[in-house]
ROLOVO-754039 format. One line per 2 residues: number of its first residue (from 0); their letters; for each residue x, y, z of N, C-alpha, C, CB. Coordinates in pm, whole numbers. Glycine has a CB too. Example, Ala and Ser with C-alpha at 12.3 -4.5 7.8 and 13.67 -1.06 7.14 Angstrom:
<sites>
0> AS> 1319:-569:780:1230:-450:780:1320:-330:780:1131:-447:905; 1285:-225:708:1367:-106:714:1290:3:787:1408:-60:572 .
</sites>
This chain:
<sites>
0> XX> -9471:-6823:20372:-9453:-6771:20505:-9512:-6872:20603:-9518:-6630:20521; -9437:-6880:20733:-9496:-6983:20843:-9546:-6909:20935:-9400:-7081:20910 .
2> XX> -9616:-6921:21001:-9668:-6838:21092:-9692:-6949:21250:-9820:-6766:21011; -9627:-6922:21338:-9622:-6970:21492:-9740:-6912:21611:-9471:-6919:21547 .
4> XX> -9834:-6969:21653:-9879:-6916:21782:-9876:-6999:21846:-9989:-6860:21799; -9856:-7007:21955:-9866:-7069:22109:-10036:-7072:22182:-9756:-6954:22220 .
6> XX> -10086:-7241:22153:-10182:-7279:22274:-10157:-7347:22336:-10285:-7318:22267; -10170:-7313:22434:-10162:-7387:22565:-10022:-7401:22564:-10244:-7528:22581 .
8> XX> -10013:-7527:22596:-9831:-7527:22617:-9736:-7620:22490:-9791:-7624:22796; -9871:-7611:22371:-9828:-7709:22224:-9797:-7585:22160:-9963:-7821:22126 .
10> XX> -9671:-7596:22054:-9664:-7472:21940:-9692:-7565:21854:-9522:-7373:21906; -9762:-7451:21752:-9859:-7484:21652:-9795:-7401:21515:-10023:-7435:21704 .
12> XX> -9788:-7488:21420:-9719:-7425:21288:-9801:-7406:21207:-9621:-7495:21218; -9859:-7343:21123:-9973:-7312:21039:-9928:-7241:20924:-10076:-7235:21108 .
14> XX> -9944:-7287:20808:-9870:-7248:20661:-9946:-7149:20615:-9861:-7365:20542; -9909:-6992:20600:-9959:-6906:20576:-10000:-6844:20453:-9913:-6861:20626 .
16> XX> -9939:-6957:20340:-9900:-6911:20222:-10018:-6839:20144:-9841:-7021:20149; -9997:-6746:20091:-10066:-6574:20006:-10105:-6691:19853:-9874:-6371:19954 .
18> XX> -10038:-6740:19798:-10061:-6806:19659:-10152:-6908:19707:-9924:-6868:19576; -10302:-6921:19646:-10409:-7009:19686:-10403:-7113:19503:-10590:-6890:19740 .
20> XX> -10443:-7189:19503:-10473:-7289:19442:-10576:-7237:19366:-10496:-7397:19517; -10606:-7192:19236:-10713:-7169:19152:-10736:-7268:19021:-10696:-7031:19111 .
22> XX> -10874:-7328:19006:-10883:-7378:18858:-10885:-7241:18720:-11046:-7474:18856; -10797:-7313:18670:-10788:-7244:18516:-10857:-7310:18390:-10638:-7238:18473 .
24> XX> -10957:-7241:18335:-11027:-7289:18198:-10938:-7198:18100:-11214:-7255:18184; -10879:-7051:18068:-10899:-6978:17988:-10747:-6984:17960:-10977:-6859:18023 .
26> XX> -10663:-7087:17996:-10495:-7101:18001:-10455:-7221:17921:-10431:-7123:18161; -10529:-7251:17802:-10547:-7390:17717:-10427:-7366:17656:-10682:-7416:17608 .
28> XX> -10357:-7340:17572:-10217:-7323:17552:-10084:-7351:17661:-10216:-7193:17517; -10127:-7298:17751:-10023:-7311:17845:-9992:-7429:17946:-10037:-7211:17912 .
30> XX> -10161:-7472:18001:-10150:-7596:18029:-10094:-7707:17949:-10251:-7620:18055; -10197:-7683:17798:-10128:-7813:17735:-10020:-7861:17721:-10142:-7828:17644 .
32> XX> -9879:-7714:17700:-9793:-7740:17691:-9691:-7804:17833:-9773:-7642:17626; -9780:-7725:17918:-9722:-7795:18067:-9750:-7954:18074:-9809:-7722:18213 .
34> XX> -9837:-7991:18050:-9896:-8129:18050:-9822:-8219:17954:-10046:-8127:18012; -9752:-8183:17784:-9715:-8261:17707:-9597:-8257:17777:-9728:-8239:17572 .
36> XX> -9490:-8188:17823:-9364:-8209:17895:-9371:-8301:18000:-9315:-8091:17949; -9467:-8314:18037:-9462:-8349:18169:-9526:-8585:18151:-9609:-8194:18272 .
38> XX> -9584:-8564:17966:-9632:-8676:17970:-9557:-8754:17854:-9778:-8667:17965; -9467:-8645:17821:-9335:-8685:17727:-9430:-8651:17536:-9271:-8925:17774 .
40> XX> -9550:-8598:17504:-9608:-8550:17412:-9558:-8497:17315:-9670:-8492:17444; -9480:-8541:17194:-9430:-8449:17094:-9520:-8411:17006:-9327:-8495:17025 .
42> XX> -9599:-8440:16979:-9678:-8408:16872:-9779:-8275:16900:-9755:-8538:16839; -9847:-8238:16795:-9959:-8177:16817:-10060:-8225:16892:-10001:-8151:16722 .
44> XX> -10132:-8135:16937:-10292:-8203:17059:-10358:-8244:16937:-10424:-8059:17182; -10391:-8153:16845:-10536:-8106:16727:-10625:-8057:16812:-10628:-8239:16631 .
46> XX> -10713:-8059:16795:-10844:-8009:16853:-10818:-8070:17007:-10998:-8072:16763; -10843:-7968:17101:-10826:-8004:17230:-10909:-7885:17300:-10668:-8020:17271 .
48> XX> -10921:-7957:17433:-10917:-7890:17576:-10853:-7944:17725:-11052:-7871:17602; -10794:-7765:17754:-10720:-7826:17849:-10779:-7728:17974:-10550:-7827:17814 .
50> XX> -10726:-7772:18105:-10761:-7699:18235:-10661:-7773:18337:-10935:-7715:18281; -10649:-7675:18399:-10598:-7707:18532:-10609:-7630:18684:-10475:-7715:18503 .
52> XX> -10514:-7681:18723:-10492:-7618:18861:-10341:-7495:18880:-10471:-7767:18969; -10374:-7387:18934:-10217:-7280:18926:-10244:-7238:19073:-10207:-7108:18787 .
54> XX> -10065:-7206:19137:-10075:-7155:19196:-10016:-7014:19157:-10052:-7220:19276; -10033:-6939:19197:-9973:-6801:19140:-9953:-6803:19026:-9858:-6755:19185 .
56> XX> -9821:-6804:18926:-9796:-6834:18803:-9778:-6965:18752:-9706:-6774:18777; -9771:-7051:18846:-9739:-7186:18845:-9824:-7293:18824:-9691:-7208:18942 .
58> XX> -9845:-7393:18731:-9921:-7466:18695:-9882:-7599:18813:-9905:-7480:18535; -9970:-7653:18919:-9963:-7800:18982:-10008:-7941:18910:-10047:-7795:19101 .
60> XX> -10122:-7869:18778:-10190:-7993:18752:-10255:-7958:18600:-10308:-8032:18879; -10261:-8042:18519:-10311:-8026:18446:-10408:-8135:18399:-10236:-7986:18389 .
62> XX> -10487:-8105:18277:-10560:-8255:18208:-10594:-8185:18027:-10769:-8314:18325; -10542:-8214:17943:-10572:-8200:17801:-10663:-8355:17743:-10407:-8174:17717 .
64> XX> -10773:-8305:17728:-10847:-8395:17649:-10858:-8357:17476:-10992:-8396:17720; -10808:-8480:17423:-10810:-8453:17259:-10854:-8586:17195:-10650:-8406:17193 .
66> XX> -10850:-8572:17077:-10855:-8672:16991:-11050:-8741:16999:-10712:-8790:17048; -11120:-8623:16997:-11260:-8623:17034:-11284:-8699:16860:-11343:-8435:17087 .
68> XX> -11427:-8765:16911:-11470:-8849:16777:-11635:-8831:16808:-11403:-9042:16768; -11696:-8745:16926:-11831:-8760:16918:-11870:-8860:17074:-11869:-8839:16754 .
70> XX> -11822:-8991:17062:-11798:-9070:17171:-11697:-9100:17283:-11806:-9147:17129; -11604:-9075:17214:-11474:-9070:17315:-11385:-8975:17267:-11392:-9207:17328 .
72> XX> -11308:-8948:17373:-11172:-8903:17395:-11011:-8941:17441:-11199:-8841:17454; -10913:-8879:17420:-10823:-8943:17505:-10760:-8858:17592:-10732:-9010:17438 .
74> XX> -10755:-8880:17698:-10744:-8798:17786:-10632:-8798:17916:-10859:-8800:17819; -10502:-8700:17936:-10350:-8689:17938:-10385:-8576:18041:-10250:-8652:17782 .
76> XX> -10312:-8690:18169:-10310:-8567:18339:-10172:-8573:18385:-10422:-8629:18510; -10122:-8455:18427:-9999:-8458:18465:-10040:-8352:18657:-9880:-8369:18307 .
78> XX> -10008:-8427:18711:-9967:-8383:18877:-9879:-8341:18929:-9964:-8456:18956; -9797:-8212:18939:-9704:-8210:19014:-9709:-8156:19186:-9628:-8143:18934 .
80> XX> -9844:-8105:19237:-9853:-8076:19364:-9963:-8168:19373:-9869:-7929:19408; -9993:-8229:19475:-10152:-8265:19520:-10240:-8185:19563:-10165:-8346:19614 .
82> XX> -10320:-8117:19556:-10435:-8013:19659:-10548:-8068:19643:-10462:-7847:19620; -10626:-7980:19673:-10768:-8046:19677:-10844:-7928:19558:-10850:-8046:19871 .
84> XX> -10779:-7878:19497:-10844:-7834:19395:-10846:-7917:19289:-10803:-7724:19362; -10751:-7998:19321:-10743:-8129:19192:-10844:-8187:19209:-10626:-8247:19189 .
86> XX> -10925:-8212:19321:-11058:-8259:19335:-11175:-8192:19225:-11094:-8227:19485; -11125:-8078:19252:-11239:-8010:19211:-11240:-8003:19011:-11225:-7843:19300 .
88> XX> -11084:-8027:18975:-11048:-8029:18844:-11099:-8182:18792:-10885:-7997:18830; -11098:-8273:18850:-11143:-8427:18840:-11268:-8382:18803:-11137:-8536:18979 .
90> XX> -11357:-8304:18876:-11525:-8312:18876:-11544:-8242:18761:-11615:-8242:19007; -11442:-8143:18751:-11457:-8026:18589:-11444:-8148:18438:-11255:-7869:18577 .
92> XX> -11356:-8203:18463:-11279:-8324:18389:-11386:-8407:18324:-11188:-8422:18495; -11429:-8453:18428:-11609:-8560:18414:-11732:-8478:18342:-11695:-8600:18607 .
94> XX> -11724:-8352:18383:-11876:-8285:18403:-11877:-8253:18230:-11891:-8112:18536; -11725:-8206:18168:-11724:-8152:18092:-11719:-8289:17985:-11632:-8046:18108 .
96> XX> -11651:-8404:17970:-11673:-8532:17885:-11798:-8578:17853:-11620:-8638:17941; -11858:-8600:18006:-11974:-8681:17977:-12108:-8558:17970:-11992:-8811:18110 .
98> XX> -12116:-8487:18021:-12235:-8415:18043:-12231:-8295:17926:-12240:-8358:18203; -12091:-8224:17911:-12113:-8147:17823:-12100:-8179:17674:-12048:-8061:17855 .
100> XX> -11969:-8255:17638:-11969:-8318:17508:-12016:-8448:17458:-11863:-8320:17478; -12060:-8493:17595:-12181:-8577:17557:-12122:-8754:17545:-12247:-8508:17387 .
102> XX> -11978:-8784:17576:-11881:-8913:17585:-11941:-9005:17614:-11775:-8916:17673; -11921:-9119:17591:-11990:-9257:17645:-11833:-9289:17702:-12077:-9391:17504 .
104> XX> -11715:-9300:17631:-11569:-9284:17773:-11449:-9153:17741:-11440:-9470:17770; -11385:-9178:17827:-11274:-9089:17862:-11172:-9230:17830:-11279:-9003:18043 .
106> XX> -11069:-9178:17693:-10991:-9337:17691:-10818:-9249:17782:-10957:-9432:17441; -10753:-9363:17857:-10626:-9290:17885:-10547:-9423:17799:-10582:-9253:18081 .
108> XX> -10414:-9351:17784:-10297:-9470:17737:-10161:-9456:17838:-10237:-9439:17553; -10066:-9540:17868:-9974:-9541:17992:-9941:-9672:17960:-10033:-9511:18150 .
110> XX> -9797:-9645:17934:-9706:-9756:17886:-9685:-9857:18051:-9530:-9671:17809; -9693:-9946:18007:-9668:-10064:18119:-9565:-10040:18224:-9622:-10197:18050 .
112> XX> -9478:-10000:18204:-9376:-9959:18286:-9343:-9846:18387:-9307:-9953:18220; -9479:-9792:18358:-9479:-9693:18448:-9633:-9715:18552:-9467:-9542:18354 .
114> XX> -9595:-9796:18634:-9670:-9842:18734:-9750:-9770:18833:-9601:-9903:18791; -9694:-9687:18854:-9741:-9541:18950:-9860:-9476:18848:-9580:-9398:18976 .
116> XX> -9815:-9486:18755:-9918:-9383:18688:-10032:-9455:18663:-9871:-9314:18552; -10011:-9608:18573:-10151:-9675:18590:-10239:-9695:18761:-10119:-9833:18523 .
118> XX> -10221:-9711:18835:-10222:-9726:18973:-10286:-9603:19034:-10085:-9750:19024; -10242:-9479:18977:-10344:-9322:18981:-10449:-9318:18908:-10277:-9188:18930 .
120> XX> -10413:-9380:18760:-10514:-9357:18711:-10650:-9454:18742:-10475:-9348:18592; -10608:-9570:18789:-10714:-9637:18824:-10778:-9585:18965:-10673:-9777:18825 .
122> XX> -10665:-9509:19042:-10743:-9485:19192:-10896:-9305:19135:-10539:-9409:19367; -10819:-9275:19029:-10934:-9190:18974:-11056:-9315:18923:-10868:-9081:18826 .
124> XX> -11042:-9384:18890:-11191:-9442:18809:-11156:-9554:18671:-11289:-9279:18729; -11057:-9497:18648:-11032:-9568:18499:-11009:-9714:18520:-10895:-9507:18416 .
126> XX> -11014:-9814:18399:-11056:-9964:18437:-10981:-9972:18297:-11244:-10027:18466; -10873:-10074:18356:-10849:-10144:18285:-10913:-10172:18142:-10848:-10215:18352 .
128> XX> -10833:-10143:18018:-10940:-10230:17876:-10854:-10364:17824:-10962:-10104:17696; -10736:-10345:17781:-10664:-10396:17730:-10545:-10352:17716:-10705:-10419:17654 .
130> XX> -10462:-10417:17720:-10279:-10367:17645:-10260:-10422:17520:-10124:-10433:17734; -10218:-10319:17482:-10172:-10324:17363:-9959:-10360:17256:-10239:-10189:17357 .
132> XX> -9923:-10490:17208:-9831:-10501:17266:-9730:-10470:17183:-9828:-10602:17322; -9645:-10401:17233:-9521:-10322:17171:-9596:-10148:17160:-9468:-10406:16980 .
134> XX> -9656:-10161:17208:-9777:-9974:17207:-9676:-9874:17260:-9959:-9958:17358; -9574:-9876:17264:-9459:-9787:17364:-9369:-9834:17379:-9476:-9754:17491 .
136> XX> -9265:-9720:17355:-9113:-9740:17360:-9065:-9837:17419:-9048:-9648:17410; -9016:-9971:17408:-9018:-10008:17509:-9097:-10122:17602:-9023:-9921:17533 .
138> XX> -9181:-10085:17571:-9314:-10122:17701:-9475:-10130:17576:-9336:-9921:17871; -9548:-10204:17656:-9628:-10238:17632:-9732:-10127:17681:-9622:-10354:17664 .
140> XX> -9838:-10074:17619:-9927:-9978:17645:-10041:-10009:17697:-9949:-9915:17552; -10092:-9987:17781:-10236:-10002:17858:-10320:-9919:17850:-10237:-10011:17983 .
142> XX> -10415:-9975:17744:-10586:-9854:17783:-10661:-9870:17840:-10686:-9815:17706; -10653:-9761:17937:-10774:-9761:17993:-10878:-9657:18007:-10753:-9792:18089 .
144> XX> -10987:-9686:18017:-11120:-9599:18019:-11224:-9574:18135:-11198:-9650:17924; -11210:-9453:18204:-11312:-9381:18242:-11488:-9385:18194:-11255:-9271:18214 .
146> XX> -11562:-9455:18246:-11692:-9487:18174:-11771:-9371:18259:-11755:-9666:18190; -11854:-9312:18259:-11993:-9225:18292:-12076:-9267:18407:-12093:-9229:18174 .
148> XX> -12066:-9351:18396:-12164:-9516:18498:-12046:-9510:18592:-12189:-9736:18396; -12112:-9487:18729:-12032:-9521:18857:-11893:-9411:18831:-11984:-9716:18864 .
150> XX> -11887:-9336:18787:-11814:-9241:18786:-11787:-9114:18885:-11842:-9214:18693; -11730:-9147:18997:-11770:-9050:19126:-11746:-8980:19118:-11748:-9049:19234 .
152> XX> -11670:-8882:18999:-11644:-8754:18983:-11819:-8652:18937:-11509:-8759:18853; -11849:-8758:18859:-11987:-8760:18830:-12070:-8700:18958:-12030:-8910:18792 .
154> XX> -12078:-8804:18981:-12156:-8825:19100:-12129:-8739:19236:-12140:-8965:19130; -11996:-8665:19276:-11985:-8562:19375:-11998:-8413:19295:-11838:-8581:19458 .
156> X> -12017:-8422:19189:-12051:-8285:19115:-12163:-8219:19182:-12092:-8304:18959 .
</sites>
């Protein structure tokens, strides 16, 4: 719904919408599966956790972290709205790697060819490690890792 009032002699449009943006912990099935469609994932997670962002019934965002070893993880975000609860899912993301399971990194993988996505993931934190070559269909695979140190998700928690 849009909603119109008149100040002064400017009209003013103001988005009224009833469906607010909530983080989800207790929707690990459903995200994940939103997230593997969305990151092309056929396989099983195994042992995972996932969370995101919903609006009403609708999932905007997700993040499934799997493939835990004690030290690291690998860790798969899919975006389809921007809000600022994704802010707040970034800080859940961090708090829960490094502080709760205790990570020295967060590893991501993103085939070379998809430029946009390495380019997000670095504007989150992640750094460059290495590519790996023939790692993807196609394309050459890039890991990169989220470290604990200088981690501003960290750090605005």
């Amino acid at each position: 719904m849009v909603y119109a009032s008149k100040l002064g002699h400017n009209q003013h449009m103001i988005n009224m919408s009833s469906e607010k943006a909530v983080l989800v912990f207790d929707k690990k099935e459903l995200v994940s599966a939103w997230v593997a469609e969305r990151v092309s994932h056929n396989a099983s997670w195994g042992d995972f956790y996932a969370m995101g962002v919903m609006k009403g019934d609708k999932i905007t965002a997700g993040v499934v972290i799997n493939n835990f070893n004690g030290v690291n993880a690998t860790c798969h975000i899919a975006i389809s709205e921007f809000s600022k609860k994704n802010i707040e899912l970034f800080k859940h993301v961090a708090n829960y790697a490094f502080n709760v399971c205790g990570l020295k990194r967060l590893t991501g993988m993103v085939p070379t060819n998809e430029p946009k996505t390495i380019a997000f993931d670095k504007h989150l934190g992640f750094k460059e490690e290495f590519v790996m070559k023939d790692g993807a269909p196609g394309a050459d695979m890039m890991i990169l890792v989220l470290w604990p140190d200088g981690c501003r998700w960290l750090q605005e928690a």
